[in-house]
VMD Tcl script that draws the C-alpha trace (Angstrom):
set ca {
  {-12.79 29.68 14.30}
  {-13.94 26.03 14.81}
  {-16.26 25.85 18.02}
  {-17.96 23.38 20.31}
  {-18.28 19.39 19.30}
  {-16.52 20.46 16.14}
  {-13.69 21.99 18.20}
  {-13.52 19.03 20.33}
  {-13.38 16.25 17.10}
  {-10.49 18.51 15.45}
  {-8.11 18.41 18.44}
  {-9.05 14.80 19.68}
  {-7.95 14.08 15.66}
  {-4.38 16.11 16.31}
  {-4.33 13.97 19.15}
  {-4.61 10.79 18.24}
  {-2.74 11.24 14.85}
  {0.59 12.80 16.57}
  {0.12 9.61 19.27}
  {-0.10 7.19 16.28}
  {2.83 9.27 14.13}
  {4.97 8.68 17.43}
  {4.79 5.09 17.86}
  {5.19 4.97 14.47}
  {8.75 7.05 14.51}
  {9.48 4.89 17.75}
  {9.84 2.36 15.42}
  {11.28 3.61 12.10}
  {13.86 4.63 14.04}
  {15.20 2.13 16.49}
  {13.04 -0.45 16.46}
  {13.58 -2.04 13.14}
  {17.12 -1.22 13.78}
  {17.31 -3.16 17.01}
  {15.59 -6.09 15.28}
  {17.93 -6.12 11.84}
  {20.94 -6.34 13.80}
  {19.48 -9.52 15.68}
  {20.21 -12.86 13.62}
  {17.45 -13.33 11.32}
  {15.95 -16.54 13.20}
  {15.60 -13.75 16.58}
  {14.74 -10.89 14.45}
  {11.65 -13.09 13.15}
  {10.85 -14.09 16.21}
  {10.61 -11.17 17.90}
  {8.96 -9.47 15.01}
  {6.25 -11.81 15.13}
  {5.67 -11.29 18.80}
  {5.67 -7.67 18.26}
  {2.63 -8.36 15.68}
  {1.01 -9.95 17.92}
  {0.85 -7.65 20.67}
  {0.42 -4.83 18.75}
  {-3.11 -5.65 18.08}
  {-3.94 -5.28 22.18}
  {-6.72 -3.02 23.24}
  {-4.08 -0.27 24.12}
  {-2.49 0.71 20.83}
  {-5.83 -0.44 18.59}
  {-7.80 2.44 20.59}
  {-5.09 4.82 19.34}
  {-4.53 3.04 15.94}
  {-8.49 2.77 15.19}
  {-9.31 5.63 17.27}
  {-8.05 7.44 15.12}
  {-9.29 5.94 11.98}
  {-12.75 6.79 13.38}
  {-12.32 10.63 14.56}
  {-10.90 11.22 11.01}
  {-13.63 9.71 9.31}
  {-16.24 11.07 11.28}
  {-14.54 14.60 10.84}
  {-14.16 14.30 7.19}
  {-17.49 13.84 7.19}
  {-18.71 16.54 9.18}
  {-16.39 18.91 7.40}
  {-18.24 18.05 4.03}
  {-21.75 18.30 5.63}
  {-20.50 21.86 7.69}
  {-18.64 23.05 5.11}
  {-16.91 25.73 8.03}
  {-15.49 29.08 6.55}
  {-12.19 28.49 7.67}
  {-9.62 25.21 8.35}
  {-11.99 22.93 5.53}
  {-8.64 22.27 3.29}
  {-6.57 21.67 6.54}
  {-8.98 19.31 8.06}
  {-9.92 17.37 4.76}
  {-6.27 17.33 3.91}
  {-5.54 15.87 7.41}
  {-8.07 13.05 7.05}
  {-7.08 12.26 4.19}
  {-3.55 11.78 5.04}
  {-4.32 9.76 7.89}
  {-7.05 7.86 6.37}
  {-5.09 7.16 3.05}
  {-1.56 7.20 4.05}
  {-1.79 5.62 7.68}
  {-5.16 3.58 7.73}
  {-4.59 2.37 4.26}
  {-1.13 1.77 4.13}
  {-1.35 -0.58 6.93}
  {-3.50 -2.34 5.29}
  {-2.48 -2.45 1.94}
  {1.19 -2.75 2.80}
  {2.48 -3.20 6.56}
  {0.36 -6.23 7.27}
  {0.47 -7.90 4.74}
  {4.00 -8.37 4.90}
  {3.44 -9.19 8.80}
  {1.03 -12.15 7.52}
  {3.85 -13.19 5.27}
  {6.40 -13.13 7.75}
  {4.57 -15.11 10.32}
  {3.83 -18.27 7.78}
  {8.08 -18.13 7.06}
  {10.28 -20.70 8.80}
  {12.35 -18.63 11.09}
  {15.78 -20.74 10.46}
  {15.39 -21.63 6.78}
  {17.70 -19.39 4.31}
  {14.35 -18.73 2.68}
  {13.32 -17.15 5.89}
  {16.99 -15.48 6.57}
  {16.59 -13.72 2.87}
  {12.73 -12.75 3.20}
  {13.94 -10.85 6.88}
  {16.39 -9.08 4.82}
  {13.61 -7.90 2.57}
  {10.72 -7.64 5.34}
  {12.85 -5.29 7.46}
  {14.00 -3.06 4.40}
  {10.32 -3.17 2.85}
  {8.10 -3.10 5.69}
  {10.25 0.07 7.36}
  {9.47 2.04 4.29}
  {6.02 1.96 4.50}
  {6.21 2.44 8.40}
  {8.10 5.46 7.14}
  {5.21 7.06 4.95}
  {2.98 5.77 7.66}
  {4.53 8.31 10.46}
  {5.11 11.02 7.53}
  {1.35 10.45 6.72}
  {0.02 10.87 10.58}
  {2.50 13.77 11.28}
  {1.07 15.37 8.71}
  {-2.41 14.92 9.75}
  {-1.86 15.95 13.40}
  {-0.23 19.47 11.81}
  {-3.29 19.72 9.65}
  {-5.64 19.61 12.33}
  {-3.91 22.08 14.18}
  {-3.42 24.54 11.16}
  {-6.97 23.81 11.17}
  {-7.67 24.90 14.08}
  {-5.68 27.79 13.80}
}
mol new
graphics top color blue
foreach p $ca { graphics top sphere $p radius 0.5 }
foreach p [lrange $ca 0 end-1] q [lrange $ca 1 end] { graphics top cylinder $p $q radius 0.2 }
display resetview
């Protein structure tokens, strides 16, 4: 069974992925929702607001927090190379790391960057919504599917 530092690392990983997976699933499911059925003009706009609070020192501790515990646990895992729980924890960092960490990067803000140079009450802008919302909701949705998964691989891990 995982001990000590190690012990500690694993669970503050479950942690902070299932916190990250839940604001994550706040959001694929009602969220988006709430902001599609606004006209496109207030949709936008409150999109863009939302970007720009999420980056606060709250949800970034979570959000990066994160990031950090799982690479710093990946990398233990490789040096410690423990008995038991190595597939489970690798397979949880990788999950997070890959499909949470890099799919925000690669595919979530990017299309928040894009949305924020649109004119709100252009058709251009009315038509990109449409696609932002459908678009950027997928990838939130492999996003929480990603950090689930990571939060249940630590704990299998630790199991």
């Amino acid at each position: 069974m995982i001990e000590g530092p190690y012990f500690v690392l694993t669970v503050l990983g479950a942690i902070s992925c299932g916190l990250v997976a839940g604001v994550f699933i706040g959001f694929s499911t009602f969220v988006m929702k709430g902001l599609a059925a606004l006209p496109p003009a207030q949709g936008i706009a409150a999109m863009n607001a939302i970007n720009v609070t999420a980056v606060t020192p709250a949800f970034m501790a979570v959000f990066m927090g994160a990031t950090g515990v799982c690479a710093v646990l990946a990398v233990v895992t490789f040096v410690l190379w423990p008995d038991e729980g190595t597939v489970e924890l690798l397979l949880g960092c990788a999950l997070y790391l890959v499909g949470c960490f890099g799919v925000t990067v690669a595919a979530n803000v990017p299309r928040n960057d894009a949305l924020a140079k649109v004119d709100a009450g252009s058709e251009r802008g009315a038509a990109y919504w449409r696609t932002y919302v459908a678009e950027w909701t997928m990838w939130n949705h492999v996003r929480t599917v990603a950090a689930t998964g990571a939060s249940v691989a630590f704990v299998l891990g630790l199991t």
